[in-house]
C-alpha positions in Angstrom: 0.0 0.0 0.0 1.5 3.1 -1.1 1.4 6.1 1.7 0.4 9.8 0.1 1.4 12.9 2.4 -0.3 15.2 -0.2 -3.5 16.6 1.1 -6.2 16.6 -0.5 -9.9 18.7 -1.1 -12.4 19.1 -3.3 -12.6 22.3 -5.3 -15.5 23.7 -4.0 -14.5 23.4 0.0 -11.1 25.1 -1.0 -13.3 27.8 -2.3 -15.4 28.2 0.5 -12.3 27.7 3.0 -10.5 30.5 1.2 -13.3 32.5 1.5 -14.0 32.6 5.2 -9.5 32.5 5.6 -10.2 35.8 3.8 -12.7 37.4 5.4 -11.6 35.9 8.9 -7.8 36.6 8.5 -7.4 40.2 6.9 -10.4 42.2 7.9 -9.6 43.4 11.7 -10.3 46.9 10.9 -13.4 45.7 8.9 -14.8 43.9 11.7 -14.1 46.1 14.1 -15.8 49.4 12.7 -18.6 47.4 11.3 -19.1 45.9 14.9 -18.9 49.7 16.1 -21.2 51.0 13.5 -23.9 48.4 13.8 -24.4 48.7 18.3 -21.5 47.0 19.3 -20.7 43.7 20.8 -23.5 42.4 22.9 -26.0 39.1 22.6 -28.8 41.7 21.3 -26.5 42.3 18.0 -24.9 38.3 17.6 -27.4 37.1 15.1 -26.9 40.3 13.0 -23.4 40.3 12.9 -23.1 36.4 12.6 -25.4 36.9 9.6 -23.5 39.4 7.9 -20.2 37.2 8.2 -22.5 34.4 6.4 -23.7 36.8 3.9 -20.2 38.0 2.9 -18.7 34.8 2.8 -21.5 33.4 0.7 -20.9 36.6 -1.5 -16.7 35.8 -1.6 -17.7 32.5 -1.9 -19.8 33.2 -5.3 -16.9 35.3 -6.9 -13.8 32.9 -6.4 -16.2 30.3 -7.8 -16.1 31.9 -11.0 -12.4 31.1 -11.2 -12.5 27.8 -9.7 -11.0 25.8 -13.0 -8.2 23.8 -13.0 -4.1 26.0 -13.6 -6.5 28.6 -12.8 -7.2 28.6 -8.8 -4.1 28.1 -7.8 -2.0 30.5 -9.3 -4.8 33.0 -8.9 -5.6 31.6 -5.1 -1.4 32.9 -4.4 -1.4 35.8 -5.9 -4.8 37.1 -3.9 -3.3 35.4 -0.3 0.2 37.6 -1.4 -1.6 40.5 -2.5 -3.8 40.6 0.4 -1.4 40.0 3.3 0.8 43.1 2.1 -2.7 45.2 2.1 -3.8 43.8 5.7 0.0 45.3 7.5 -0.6 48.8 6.1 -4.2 48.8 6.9 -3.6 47.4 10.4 -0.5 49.2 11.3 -1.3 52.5 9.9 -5.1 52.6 9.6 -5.3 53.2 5.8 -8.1 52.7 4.2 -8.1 51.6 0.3 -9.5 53.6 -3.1 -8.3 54.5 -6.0 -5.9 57.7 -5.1 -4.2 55.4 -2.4 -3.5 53.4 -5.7 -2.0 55.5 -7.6 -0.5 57.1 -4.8 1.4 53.6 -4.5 2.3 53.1 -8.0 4.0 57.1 -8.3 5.8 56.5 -4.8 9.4 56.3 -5.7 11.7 53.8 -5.1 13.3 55.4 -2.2 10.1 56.2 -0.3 8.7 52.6 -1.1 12.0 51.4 1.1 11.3 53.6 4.2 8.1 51.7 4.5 9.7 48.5 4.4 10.2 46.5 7.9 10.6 43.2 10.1 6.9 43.1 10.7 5.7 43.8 6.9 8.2 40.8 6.1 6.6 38.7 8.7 3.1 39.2 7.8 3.4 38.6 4.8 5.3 35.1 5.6 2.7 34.4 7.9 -0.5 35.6 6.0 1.0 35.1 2.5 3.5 33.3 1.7 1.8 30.3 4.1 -1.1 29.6 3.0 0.1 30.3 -0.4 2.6 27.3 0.0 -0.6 25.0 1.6 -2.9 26.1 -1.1 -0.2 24.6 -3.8 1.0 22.0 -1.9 -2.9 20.7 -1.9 -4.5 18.5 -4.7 -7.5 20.0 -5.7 -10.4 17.9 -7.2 -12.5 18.9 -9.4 -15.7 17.2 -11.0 -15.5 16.5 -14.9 -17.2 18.0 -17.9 -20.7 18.9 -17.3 -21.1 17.9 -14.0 -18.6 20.2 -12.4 -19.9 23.1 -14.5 -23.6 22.5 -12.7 -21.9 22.0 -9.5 -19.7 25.3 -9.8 -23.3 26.8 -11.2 -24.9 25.4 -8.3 -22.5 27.0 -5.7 -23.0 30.3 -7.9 -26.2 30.3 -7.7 -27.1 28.9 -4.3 -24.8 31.4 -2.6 -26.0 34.6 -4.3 -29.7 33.1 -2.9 -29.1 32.6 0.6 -27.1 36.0 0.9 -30.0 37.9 -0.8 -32.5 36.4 1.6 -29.5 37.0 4.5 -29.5 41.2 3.4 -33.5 41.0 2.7 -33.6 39.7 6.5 -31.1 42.0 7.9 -31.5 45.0 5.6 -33.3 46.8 8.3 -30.3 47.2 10.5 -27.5 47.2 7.5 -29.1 50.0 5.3 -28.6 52.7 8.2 -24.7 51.4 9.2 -23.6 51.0 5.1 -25.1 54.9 4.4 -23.4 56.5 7.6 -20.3 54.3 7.0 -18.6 54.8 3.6 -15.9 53.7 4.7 -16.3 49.7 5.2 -15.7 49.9 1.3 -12.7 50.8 1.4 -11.4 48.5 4.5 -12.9 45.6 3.1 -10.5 43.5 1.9 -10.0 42.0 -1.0 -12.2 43.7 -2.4 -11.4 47.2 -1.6 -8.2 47.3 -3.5 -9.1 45.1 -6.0 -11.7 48.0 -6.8 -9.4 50.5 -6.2 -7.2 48.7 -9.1 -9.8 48.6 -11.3 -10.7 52.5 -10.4 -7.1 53.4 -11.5 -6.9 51.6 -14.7 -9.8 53.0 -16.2 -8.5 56.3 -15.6 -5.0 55.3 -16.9 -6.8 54.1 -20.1 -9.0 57.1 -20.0 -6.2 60.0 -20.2 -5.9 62.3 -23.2 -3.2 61.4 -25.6 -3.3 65.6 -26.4 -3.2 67.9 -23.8 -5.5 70.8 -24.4 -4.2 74.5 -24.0 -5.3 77.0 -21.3 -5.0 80.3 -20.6 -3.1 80.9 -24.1 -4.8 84.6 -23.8 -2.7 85.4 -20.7 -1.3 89.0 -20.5 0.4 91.3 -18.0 -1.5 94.4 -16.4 0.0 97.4 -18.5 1.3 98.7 -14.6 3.2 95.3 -13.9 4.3 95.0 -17.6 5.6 98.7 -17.7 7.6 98.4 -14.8 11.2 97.9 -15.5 12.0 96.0 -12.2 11.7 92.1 -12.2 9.9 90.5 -10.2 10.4 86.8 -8.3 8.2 84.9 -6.7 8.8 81.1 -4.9 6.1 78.6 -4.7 6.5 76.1 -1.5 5.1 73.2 -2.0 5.5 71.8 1.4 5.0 67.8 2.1 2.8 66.3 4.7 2.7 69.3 6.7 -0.2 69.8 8.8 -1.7 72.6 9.7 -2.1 71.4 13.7 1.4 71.5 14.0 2.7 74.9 13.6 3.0 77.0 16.1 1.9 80.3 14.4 -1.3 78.3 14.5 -1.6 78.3 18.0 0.4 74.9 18.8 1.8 74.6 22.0 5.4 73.0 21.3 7.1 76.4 19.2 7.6 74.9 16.2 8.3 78.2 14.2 10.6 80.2 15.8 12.2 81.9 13.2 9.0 82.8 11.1 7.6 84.1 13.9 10.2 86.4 13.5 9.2 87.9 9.9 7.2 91.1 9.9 5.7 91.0 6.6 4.7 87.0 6.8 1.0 86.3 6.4 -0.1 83.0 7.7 -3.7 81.6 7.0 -5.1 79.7 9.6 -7.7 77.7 7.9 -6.5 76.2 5.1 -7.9 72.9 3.2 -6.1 70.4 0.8 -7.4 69.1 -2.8 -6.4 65.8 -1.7 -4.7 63.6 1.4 -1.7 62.2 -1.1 0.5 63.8 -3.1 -0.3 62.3 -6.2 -3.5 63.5 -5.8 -3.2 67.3 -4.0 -0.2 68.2 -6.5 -2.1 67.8 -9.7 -5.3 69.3 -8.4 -3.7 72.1 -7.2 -1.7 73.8 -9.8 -4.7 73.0 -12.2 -7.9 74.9 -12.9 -10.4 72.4 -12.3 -10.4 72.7 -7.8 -11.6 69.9 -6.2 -15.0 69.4 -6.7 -14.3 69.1 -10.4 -10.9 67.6 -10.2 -10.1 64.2 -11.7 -6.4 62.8 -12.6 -7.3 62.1 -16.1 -8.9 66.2 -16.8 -6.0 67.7 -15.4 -3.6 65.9 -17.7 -5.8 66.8 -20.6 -5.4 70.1 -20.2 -2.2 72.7 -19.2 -2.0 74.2 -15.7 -1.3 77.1 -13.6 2.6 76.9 -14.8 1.4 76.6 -18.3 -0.8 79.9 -18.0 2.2 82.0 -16.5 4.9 80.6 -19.4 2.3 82.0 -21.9 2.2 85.4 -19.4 5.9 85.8 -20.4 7.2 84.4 -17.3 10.1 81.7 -16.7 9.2 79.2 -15.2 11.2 76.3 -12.9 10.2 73.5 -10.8 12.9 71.9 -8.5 12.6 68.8 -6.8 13.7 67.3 -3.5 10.4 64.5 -3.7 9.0 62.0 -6.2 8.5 64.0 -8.6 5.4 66.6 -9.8 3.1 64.3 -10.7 2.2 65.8 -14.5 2.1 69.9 -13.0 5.8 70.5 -14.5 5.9 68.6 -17.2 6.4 71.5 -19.9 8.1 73.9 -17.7 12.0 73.7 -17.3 12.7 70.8 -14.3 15.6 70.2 -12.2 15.3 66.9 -9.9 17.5 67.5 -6.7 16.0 64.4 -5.0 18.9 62.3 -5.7 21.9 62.1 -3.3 25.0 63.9 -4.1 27.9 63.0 -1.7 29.9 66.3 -2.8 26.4 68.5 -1.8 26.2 69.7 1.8 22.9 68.8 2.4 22.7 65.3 0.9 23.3 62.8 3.9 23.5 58.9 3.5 20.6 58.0 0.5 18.5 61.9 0.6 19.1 65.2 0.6 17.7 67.8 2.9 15.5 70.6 1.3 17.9 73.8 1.7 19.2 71.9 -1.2 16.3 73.7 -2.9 18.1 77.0 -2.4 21.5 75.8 -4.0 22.3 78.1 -6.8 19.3 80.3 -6.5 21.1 83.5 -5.9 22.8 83.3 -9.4 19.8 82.1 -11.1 18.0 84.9 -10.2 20.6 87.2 -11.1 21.0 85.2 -15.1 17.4 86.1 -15.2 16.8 88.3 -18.0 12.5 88.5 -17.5 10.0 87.9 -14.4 10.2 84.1 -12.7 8.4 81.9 -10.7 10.1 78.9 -9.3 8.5 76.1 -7.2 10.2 74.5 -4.7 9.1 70.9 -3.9 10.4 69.8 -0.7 10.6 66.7 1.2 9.2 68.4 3.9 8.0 65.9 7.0 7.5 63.2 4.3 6.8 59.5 6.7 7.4 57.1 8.7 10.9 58.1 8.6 10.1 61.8 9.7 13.6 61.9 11.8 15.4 61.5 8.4 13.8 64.9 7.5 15.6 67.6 10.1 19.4 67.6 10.5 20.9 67.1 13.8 20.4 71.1 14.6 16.7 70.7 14.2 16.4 67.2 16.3 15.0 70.1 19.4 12.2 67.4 20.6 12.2 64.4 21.8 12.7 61.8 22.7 12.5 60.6 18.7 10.9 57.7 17.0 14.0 56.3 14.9 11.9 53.6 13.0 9.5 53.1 10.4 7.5 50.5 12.8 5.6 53.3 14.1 3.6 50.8 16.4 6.7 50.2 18.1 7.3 53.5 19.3 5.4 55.7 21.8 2.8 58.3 20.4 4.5 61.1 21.9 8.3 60.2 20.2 6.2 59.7 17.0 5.0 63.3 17.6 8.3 64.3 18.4 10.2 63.4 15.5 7.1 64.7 13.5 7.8 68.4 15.4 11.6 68.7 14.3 10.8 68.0 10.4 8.3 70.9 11.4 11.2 73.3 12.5 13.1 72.7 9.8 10.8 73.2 7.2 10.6 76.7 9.8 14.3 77.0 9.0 14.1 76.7 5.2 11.4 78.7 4.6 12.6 81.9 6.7 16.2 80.8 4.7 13.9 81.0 1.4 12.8 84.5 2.6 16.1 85.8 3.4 17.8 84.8 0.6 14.5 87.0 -1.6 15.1 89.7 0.6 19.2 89.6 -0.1 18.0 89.1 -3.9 15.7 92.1 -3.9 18.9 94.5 -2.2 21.3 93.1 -4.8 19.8 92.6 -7.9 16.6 95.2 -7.6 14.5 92.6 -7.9 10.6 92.6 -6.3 9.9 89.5 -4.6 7.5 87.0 -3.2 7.0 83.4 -1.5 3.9 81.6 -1.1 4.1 78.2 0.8 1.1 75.3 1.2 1.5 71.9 2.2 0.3 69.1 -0.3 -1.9 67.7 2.5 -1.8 66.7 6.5 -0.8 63.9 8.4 -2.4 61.5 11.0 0.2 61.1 14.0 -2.4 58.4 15.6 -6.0 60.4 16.0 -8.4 58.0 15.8 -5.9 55.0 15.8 -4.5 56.7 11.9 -1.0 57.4 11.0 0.2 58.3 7.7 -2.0 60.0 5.0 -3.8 58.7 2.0 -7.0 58.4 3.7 -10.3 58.5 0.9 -11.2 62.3 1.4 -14.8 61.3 2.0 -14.1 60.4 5.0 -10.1 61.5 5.6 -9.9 62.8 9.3 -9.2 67.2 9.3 -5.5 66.2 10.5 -4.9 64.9 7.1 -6.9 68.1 5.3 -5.8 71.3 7.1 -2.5 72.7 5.8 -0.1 75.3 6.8 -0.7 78.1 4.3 1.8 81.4 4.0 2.5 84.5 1.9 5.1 86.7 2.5 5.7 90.2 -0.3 8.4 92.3 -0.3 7.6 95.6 0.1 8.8 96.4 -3.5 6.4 93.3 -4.6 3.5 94.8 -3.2 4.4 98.1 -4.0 5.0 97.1 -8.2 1.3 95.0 -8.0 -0.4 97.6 -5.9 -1.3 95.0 -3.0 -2.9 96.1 0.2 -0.8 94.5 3.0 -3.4 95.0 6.2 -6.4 94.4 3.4 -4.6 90.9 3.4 -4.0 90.7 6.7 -7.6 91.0 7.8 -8.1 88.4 5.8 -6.0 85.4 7.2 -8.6 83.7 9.4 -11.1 83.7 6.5 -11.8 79.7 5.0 -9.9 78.9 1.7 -8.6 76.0 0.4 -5.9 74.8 -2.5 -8.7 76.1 -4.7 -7.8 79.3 -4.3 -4.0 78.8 -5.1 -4.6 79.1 -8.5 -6.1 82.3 -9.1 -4.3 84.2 -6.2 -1.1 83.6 -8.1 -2.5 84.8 -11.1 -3.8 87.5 -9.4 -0.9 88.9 -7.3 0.9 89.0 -10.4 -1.4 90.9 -12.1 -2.3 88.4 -15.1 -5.4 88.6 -16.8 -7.2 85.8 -18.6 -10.2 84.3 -19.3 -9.5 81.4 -16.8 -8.9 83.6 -13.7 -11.5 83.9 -11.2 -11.1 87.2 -9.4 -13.9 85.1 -6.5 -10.9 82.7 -5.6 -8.1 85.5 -6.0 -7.1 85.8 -1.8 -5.2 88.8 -3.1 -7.6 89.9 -5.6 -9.6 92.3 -2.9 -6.6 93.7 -1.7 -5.2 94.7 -4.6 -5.8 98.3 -5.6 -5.5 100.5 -9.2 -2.0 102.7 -9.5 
């Protein structure tokens, strides 16, 4: 008699195994908010929530069915247990929940940034939860019925499954309806689902961009009193990264995380200030388009030019320099200088990065080459996580004590916070450096100058049980919406485009969003076109006829 150590089952109790391993092995955060959004634990709520684990499971159960062939469920079985596991840590550890920006925010993360996230735990996780039952899943021999039979069978399970959970919601509806509508946001933490979705989401836009990108603003011109004037004018855009708006001190924070711009007269901070998006690949775009947010999608604002487009055709030269991943399709006809990449001659490039006063390298001279008006964005690095004590140089390290690892549950809430604070005074430090170094540029080469600073988006530092950003904005908490805002004019600046500097600042406790970014820079600098709207200009009212 001949001994087998292969085990075996038939095809359709794999299927329904795999699909109670699923919903039983990945969906903590599921559970636990649907649990929380339908009464809470108790004997009263059992049969409803033992009922909607059924009904899921029949629902899983009906889907993998449909790939339940033979070389098919196997391969496909792996990939979802691999796929899944790696979702699961970053939902679990960081309380992200899944749609279709956190996609692409994923797939345009570079390869440096991908490697910060990357731990002991992840790789465990994914041994234990994926690569595990991956291994028993191939190790198994499957059975499966032949020809017609195991068609009707498979139909059978199809079938009989999408019954009983219709009959399960039809008996439970009463008490789902209200949890589903107040909770959007079990779609997006149910797993697999939610980023297979989310998949499908961002591949449909991929497939839907413009292969031409339609021109805007094309009738852009100067104001005859800022195109008359002899004197230049320059003007820095900050595009700060994962700065929230919580954590500065000029916003009423405790910890004084802005010592030295607390120190600049002429500085105008906004205090209530909301992002397009809560990921950069998302809040980047939208921002330096026309569309704003209600209106914004990925694939309109690569069909069409942007805000640096609109201010090449005013005459203006135009630079974007980068110490992130890149500008996500807002530079991409505009002259571009990537300073992301580690330099070991550069003084502010440190093991594998570069700090952002790298930004300022060279400035000086390019400003005084200049031969018309420029803007120049500035793309920082800014408080960019987990690793947020790689952001500040040693000066900077002020609070602690620091979280030195990307295993954020591993570290207290208040080190977390800490090393969070410090990439806060630095970005404090480069922006009042940016300032100076306008001011010095406005004394030497009679130059009128300008710097407006916003943060891409916030950051959770463990509200709620979130960390990280990336959260669907439907439901993304404010820590991950309200950003730091700031515009500071030299008095030549305001003097050349006729601004009103106490007009403005009456106006910095007044709501506006990344919205308005795009008109108030056409605005300041006096450009008119058919796309500016003077009702999202923050400047606009302030600014006065010679």
């Amino acid at each position: 008699m001949t001994l087998t150590t292969t085990p075996r089952i038939h095809a359709s109790l794999l299927i329904l195994g795999a699909s109670v391993f699923l919903l039983s092995a990945y969906n903590a955060n599921f559970w636990r908010t649907f649990v929380s959004a339908t009464g809470g634990l108790g004997l009263s709520h059992l049969p409803l929530h033992l009922g909607s684990f059924v009904l899921l499971v029949l629902l899983f159960n009906a889907c993998l069915n449909l790939i339940n062939f033979r070389f098919v469920v196997k391969p496909l079985l792996v990939l979802l247990f691999m796929a899944t596991s790696a979702t699961y840590y970053f939902m679990n550890e960081y309380g992200t929940a899944i749609d279709k920006s956190m996609i692409q925010n994923v797939l345009e993360t570079d390869v440096h940034e991908a490697f910060e996230l990357l731990n002991w735990k992840l790789l465990l996780t994914i041994t234990l939860l994926g690569i595990v039952p991956s291994m028993l899943v191939w190790r198994t021999q499957i059975l499966f019925c032949a020809g017609k039979r195991g068609l009707i069978l498979q139909g059978a399970n199809i079938g009989g499954s999408l019954l009983v959970a219709a009959l399960l919601l039809l008996l439970f509806f009463k008490s789902l309806a209200p949890a589903l509508r107040e909770h959007r946001e079990l779609r997006f933490l149910l797993a697999p689902t939610n980023y297979i979705q989310a998949i499908n989401g961002y591949l449909k836009q991929q497939r839907a961009r413009a292969l031409v990108v339609a021109p805007l603003g094309m009738d852009a011109t100067r104001h005859a009193s800022a195109g008359a004037n002899s004197q230049r004018s320059v003007t820095l855009i900050v595009v700060g990264e994962t700065a929230r708006a919580a954590n500065f001190s000029l916003n009423g924070y405790a910890r004084v995380t802005n010592p030295q711009l607390a120190q600049q007269p002429d500085l105008l901070n906004f205090t209530d200030v909301q992002s397009c998006g809560t990921a950069t690949a998302v809040s980047v775009p939208c921002v330096f388009s026309a569309l704003g947010r209600e209106h914004y999608a990925d694939d309109k604002a690569r069909a069409q030019q942007g805000l640096l487009d609109v201010l090449a055709h005013a005459g203006f030269g135009v630079l974007w320099r980068d110490n992130n991943s890149g500008c996500k399709g807002a530079c991409d006809r505009v002259e571009y200088e990537d300073l992301s990449q580690a330099d070991p001659g550069n003084t502010w490039c440190v093991d594998d990065e570069c700090y952002d006063e790298r930004l300022l390298d060279g400035l000086p001279e390019l400003i005084s080459k200049a031969r018309k008006d420029l803007v120049i964005v500035l793309h920082q690095k800014g408080s960019h996580g987990p690793a947020y004590w790689k952001r500040a140089p040693a000066a900077f390290q002020r609070f602690g004590p620091v979280c030195r690892t990307n295993q954020l549950e591993s570290c207290s809430r208040e080190s977390i916070v800490a090393a969070y604070d410090n990439s806060i005074l630095y970005t404090d430090h480069f922006l009042n450096q940016a300032i100076e170094l306008l001011k010095a540029a406005g004394e030497k080469e009679r130059v009128s100058t300008a710097m407006l600073y916003f943060s891409d988006h916030g950051e959770s530092l463990g509200e709620h049980n979130m960390y990280l950003h990336g959260a669907p904005y439907v439901i993304s908490p404010v820590e991950q919406r309200a950003v730091p805002f700031m515009l500071w004019l030299s008095e030549d600046f305001r003097s050349r485009y006729h601004i009103d500097q106490r007009c403005l600042a009456a106006r910095t406790g007044q709501s506006f969003s990344h919205d308005n970014v795009f008109h108030t820079v056409l605005g300041m600098h006096r450009i008119g076109t058919a796309v500016y709207n003077p009702g999202l200009d923050i400047v606009g009212p302030c600014t006065h006829e010679a």
